[in-house]
C-alpha positions as CSV (number, residue, x, y, z in Angstrom):
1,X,1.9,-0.7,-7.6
2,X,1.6,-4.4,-6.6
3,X,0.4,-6.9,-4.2
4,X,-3.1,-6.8,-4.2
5,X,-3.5,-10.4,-3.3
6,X,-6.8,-12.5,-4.0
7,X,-9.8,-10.0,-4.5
8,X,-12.9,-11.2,-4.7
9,X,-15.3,-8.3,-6.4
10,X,-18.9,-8.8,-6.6
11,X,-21.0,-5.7,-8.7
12,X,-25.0,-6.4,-7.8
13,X,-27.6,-4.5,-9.4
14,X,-27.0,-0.7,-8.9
15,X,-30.5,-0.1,-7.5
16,X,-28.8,-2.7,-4.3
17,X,-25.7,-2.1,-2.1
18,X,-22.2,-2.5,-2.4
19,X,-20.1,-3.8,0.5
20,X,-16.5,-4.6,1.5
21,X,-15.4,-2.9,-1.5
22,X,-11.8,-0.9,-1.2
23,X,-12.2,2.5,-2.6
24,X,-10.7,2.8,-6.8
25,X,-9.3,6.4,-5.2
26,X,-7.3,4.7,-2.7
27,X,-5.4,2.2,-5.1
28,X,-4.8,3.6,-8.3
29,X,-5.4,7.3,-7.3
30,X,-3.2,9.1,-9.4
31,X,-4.9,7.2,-12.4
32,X,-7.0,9.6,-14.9
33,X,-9.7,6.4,-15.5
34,X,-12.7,7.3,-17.3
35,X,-15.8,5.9,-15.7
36,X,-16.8,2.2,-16.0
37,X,-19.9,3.4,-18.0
38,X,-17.6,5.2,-20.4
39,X,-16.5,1.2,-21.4
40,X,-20.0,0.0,-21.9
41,X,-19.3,-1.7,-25.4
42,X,-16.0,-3.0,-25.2
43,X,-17.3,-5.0,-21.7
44,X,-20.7,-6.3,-24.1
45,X,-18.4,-6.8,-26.7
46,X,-15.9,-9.0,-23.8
47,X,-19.0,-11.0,-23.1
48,X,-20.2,-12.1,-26.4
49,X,-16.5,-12.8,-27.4
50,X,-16.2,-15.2,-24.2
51,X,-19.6,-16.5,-25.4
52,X,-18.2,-17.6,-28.5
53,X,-15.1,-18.5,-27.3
54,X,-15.5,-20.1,-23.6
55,X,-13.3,-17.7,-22.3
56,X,-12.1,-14.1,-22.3
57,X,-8.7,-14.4,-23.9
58,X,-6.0,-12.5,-23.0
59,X,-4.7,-9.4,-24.4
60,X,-1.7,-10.9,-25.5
61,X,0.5,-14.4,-25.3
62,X,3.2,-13.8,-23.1
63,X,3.1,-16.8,-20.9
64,X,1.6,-15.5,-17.7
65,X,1.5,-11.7,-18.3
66,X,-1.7,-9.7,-19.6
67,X,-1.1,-6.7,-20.9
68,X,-3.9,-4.0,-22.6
69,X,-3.7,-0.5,-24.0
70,X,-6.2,1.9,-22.5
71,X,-6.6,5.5,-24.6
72,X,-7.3,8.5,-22.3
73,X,-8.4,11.7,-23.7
74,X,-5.0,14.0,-24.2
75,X,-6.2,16.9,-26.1
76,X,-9.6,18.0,-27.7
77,X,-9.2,20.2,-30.1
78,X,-13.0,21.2,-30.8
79,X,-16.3,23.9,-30.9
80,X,-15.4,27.5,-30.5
81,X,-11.8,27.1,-28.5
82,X,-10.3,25.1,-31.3
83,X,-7.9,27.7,-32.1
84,X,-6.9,28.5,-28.7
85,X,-4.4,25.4,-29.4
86,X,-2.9,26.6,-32.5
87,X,-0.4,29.1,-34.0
88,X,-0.7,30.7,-37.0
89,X,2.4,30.0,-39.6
90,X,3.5,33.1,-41.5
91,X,6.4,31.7,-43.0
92,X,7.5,31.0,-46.6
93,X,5.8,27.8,-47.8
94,X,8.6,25.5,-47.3
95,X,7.1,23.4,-50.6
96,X,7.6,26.3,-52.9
97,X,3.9,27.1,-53.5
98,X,1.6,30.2,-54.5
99,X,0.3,30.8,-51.3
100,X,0.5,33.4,-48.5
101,X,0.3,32.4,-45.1
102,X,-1.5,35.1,-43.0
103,X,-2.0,36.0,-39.7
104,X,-4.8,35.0,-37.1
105,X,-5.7,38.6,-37.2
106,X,-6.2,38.2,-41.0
107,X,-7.9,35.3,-40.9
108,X,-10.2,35.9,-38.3
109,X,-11.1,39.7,-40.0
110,X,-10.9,38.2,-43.7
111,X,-12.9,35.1,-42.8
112,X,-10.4,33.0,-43.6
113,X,-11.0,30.8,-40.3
114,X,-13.9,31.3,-38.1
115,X,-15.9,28.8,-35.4
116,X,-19.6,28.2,-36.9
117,X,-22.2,28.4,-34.5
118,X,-22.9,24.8,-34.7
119,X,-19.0,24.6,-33.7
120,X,-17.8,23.4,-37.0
121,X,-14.3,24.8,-37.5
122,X,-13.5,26.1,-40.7
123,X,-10.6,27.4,-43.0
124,X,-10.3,28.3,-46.5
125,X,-8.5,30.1,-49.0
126,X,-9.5,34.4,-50.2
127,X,-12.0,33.1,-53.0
128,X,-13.1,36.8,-53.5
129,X,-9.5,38.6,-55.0
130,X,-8.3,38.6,-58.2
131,X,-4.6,38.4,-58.3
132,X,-1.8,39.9,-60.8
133,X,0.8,37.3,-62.1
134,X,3.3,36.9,-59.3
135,X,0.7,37.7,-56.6
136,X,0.2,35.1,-53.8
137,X,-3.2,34.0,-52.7
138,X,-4.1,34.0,-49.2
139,X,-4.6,31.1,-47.0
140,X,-4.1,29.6,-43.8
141,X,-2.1,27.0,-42.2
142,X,-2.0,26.1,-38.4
143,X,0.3,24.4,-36.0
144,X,-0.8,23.0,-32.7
145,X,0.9,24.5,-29.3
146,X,2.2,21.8,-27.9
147,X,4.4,18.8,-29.4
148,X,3.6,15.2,-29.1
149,X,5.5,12.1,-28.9
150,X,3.2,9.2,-29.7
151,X,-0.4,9.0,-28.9
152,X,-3.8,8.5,-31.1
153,X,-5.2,11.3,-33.2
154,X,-8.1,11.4,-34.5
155,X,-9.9,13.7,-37.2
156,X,-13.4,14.3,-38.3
157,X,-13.6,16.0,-40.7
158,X,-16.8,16.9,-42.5
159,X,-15.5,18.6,-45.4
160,X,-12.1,18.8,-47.2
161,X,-10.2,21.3,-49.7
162,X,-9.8,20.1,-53.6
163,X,-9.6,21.6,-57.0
164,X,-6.9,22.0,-59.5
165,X,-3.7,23.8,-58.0
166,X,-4.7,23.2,-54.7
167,X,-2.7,20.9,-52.3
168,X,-4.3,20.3,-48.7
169,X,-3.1,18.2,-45.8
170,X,-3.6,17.1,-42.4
171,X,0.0,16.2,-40.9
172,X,2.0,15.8,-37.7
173,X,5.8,16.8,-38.1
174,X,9.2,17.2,-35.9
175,X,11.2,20.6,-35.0
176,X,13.9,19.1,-37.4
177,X,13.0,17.8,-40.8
178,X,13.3,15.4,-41.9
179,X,14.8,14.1,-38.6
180,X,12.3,14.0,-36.0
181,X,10.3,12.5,-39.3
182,X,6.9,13.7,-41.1
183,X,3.2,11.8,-40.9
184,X,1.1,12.9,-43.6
185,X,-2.1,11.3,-42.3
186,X,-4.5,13.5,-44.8
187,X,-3.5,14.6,-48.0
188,X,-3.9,15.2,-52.0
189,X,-3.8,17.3,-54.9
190,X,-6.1,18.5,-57.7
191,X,-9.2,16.4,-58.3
192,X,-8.1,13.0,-56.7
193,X,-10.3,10.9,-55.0
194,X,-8.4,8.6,-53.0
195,X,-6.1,10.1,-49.4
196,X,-2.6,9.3,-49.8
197,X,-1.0,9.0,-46.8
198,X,3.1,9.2,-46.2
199,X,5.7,9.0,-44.2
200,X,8.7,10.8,-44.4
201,X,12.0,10.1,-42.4
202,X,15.5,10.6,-42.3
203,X,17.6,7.9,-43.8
204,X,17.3,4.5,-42.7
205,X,13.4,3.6,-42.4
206,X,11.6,1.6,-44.8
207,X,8.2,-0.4,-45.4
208,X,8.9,-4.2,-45.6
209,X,5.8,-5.7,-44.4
210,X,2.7,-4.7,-47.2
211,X,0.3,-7.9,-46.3
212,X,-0.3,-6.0,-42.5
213,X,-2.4,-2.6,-44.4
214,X,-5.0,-2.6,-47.1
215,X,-3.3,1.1,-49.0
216,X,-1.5,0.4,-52.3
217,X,2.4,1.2,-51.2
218,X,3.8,3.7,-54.0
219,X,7.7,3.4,-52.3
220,X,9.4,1.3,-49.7
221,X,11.9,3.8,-48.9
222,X,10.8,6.7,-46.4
223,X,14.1,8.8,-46.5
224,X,13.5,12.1,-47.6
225,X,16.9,12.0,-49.0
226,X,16.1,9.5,-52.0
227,X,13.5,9.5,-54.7
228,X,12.9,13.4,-54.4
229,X,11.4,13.0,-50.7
230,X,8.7,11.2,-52.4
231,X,8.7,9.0,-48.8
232,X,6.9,5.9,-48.0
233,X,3.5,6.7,-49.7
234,X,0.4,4.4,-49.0
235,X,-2.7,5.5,-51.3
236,X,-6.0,4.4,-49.9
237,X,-8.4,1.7,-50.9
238,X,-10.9,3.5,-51.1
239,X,-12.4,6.4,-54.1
240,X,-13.9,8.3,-51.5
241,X,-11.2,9.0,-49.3
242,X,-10.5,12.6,-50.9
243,X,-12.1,15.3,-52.8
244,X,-15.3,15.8,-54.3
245,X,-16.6,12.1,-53.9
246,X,-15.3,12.4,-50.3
247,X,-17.1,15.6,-49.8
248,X,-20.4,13.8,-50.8
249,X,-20.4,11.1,-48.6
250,X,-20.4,13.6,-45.8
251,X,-16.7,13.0,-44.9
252,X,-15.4,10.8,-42.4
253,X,-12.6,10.2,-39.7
254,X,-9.6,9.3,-40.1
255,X,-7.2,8.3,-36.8
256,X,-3.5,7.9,-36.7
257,X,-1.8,5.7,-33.8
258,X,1.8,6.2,-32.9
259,X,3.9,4.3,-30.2
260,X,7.0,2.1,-29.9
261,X,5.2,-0.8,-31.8
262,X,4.5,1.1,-35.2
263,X,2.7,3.9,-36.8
264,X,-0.8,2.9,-37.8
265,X,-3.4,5.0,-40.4
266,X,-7.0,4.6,-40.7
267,X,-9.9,6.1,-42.3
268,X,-13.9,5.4,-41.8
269,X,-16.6,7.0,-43.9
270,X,-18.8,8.8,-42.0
271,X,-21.5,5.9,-41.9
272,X,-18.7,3.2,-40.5
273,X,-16.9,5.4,-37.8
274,X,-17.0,3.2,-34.9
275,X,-18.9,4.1,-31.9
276,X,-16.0,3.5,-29.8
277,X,-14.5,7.0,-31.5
278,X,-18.1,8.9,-31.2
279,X,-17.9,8.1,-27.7
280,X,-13.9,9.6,-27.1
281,X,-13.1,5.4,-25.8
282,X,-10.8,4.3,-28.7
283,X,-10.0,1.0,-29.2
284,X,-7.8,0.7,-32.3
285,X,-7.8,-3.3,-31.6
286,X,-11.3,-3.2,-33.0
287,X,-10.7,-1.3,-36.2
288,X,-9.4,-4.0,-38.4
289,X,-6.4,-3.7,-40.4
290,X,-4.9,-0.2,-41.1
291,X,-4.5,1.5,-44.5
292,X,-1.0,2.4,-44.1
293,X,1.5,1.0,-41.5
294,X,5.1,1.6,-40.4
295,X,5.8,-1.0,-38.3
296,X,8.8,-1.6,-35.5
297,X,10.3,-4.2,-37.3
298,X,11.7,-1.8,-40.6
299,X,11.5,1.2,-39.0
300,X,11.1,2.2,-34.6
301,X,9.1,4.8,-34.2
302,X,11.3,6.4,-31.3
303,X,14.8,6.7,-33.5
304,X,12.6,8.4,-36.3
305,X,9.5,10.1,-35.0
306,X,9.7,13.1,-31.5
307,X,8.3,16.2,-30.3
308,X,5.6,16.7,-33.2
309,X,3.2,19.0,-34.4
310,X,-0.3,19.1,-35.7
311,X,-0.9,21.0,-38.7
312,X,-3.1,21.9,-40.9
313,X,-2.7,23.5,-44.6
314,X,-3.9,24.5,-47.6
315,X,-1.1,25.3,-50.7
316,X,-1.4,25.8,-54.1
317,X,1.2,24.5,-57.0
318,X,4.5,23.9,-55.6
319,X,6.5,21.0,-55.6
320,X,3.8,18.2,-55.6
321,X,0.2,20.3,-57.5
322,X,2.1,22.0,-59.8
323,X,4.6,19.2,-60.9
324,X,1.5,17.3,-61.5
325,X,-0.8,19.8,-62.7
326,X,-0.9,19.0,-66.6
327,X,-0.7,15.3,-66.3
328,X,-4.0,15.5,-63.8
329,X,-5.9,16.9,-66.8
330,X,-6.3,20.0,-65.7
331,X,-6.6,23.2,-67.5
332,X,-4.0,25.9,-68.9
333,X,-0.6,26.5,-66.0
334,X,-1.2,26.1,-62.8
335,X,0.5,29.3,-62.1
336,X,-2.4,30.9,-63.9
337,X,-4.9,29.3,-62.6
338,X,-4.2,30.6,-59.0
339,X,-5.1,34.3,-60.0
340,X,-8.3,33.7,-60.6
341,X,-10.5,33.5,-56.8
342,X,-13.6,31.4,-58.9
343,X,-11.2,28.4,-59.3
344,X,-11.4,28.2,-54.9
345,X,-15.1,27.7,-54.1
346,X,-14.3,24.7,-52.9
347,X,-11.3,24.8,-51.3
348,X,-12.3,24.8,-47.3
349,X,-12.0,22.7,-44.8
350,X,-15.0,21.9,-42.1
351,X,-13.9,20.3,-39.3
352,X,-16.3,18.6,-36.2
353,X,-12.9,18.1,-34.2
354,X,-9.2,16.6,-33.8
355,X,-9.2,14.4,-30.5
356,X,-5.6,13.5,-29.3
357,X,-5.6,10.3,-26.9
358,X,-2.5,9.1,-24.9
359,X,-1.5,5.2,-24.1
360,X,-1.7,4.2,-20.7
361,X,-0.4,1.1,-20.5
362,X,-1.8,-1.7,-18.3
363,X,0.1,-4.7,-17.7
364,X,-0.4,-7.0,-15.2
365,X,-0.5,-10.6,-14.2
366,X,-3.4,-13.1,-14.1
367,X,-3.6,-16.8,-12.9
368,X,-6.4,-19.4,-12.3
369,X,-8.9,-16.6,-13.4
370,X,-11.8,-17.0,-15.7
371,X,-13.7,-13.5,-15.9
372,X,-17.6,-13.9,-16.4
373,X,-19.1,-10.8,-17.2
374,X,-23.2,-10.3,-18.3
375,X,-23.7,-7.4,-20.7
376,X,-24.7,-4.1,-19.3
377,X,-27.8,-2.4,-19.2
378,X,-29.2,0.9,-18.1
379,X,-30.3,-0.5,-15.0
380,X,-27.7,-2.9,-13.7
381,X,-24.5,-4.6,-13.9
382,X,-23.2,-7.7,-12.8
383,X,-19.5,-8.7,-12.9
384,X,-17.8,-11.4,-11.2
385,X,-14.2,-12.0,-10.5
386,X,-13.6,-15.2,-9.2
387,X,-9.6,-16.2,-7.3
388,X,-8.3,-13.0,-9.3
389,X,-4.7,-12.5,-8.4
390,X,-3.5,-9.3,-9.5
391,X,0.0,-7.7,-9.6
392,X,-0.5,-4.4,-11.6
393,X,1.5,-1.7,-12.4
394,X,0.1,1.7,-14.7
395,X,2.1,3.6,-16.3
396,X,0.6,6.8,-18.4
């Protein structure tokens, strides 16, 4: 859409009137915006930056084009229909561990994955059964419905699975693997405190840029044909980013944003998640620099990365726990220690939700403009746009 000409747009007090004002419907009509209200803080925080600054600055530097991503709610997966968006996998575990996959009519009967009534969303592992060597233990691991190709997803997550011989993760992955590529956004073994996320690609993507995230990069090289597919891992800064420790705090969030500029991982404890996620109006711009990044310039996102998954699972041994079992310090084989249901007390997940947003892009063009903009309040709001000429176009 374009050609708005000069608009002149004057907001007064919401208890007054509002005239010679063009209905939003009629311009941008097949636009999915939130409400203005919805954007509260990032206007205040607009204001106090052009306080500071003199001006409001422009999104980005490209001569005389503004550009600005806006995050609209995709998916929520959340409260008692969280599992209306997932399958259950009954496959083999494709990382060679102790674990049976069941069935959402086992899980559901066996209490293996249930919906609290204070809409936490849990899953475990069978604590109760005692197994014979060779026996599997029971668990559960979910895939969403539908596939995604970029977007930001966000996790709370109040509570996370650990223990010796137990492998959990949180991941998004292709129809292909490794091509189509692998996000590991949540995962550990054993008794580790710190998230290590990963990337894993088909050959040909690499990390070359470690001053742009605050993890501690493990490998450069993301092909899951060298290094035994150990991928580009990125262990995070901080010691209460995984098990017990990060069980204590009360969890936290961690979000995940994926387009044609990069892949981006963050994680908040739950005291620091901003209130732009608690309010489902991301703003990634605000969050500071990531833990783990896979930037355009070593590796683009749309040659490596389509039509992915969510998952969720919980394992036990296999390729990664029980190659590292007896240099972790724990006890005995790890093959034995999955037969007993008293090592798996703790090896649930509780989660508040997984909110999925998409990138509608706003680009645009601005001249001779200098926005002035008074923070909000509950009672009115005042916004001025003075010789504003506008040539938009939206694409979602």
């Amino acid at each position: 859409m374009g050609g708005l000409g000069i608009l002149i747009l004057t907001l007064l007090p919401l208890s007054g009137s509002v005239s010679a004002i063009p209905s939003r419907s009629s311009i941008l009509s097949k636009v999915p915006f939130p409400s203005l209200a919805d954007y509260k803080d990032q206007i205040n925080g607009l204001w106090r930056r052009g306080n500071r600054e003199g001006t409001v600055r422009r999104a980005t530097n490209t001569s005389d084009s503004d550009s600005a991503n806006l995050w609209v709610v995709d998916t929520l997966y959340e409260g008692q229909d969280f599992f209306d968006g997932f399958d259950f996998y009954t496959d083999k575990d494709p990382t060679n561990g102790q674990v049976q996959y069941v069935d959402s009519d086992t899980a559901f009967s066996e209490k293996l994955a249930y919906v609290t009534s204070d809409d936490k969303v849990v899953m475990k592992v069978d604590n109760t059964t005692y197994l014979s060597q060779g026996q599997n233990r029971k668990s559960v691991r979910i895939q969403s419905k539908k596939r995604f190709n970029g977007g930001l997803f966000i996790l709370d997550l109040e509570k996370a699975p650990h223990g010796c011989g137990t492998w959990p993760a949180f991941w998004t992955v292709g129809p292909n693997w490794p091509h189509g590529g692998e996000i590991d956004i949540f995962e550990g073994v054993h008794e580790n405190t710190r998230n290590q996320a990963t990337f894993h690609t088909s050959d040909g993507c690499t990390i070359t840029d470690p001053q742009n995230f605050t993890g501690n990069l493990l490998a450069t090289d993301c092909s899951a044909f060298s290094d035994n597919n150990a991928g580009c891992g990125l262990i995070n800064d901080s010691a209460a980013s995984f098990g017990a420790p990060f069980n204590a705090v009360g969890g936290g969030v961690f979000a995940s944003r994926w387009d044609s500029n990069g892949i981006w991982i963050w994680f908040f404890h739950r005291y620091t998640i901003p209130n732009d996620i608690t309010n489902k109006v991301p703003n990634p711009a605000l969050w500071g620099k990531p833990t783990a990044l896979l930037s355009n310039s070593s590796c683009a996102p749309n040659k490596y990365f389509w039509d992915h998954q969510i998952v969720f699972d919980i394992t036990f041994c296999g390729d990664w726990a029980g190659g590292s079992y007896s240099g972790d310090g724990c006890p005995g084989t790890c093959s034995d220690r999955v037969l007993d249901p008293n090592n798996f007390y703790n090896t649930t997940w509780s989660i508040n939700y997984v909110h999925v947003f998409r990138n509608s892009h706003v680009s645009g063009s601005v001249s001779a403009a200098v926005p002035r903009i008074s923070p909000l309040t509950s009672g009115s709001l005042t916004l001025v746009l003075v010789a504003l000429v506008l040539s938009w176009s939206v694409t979602i």
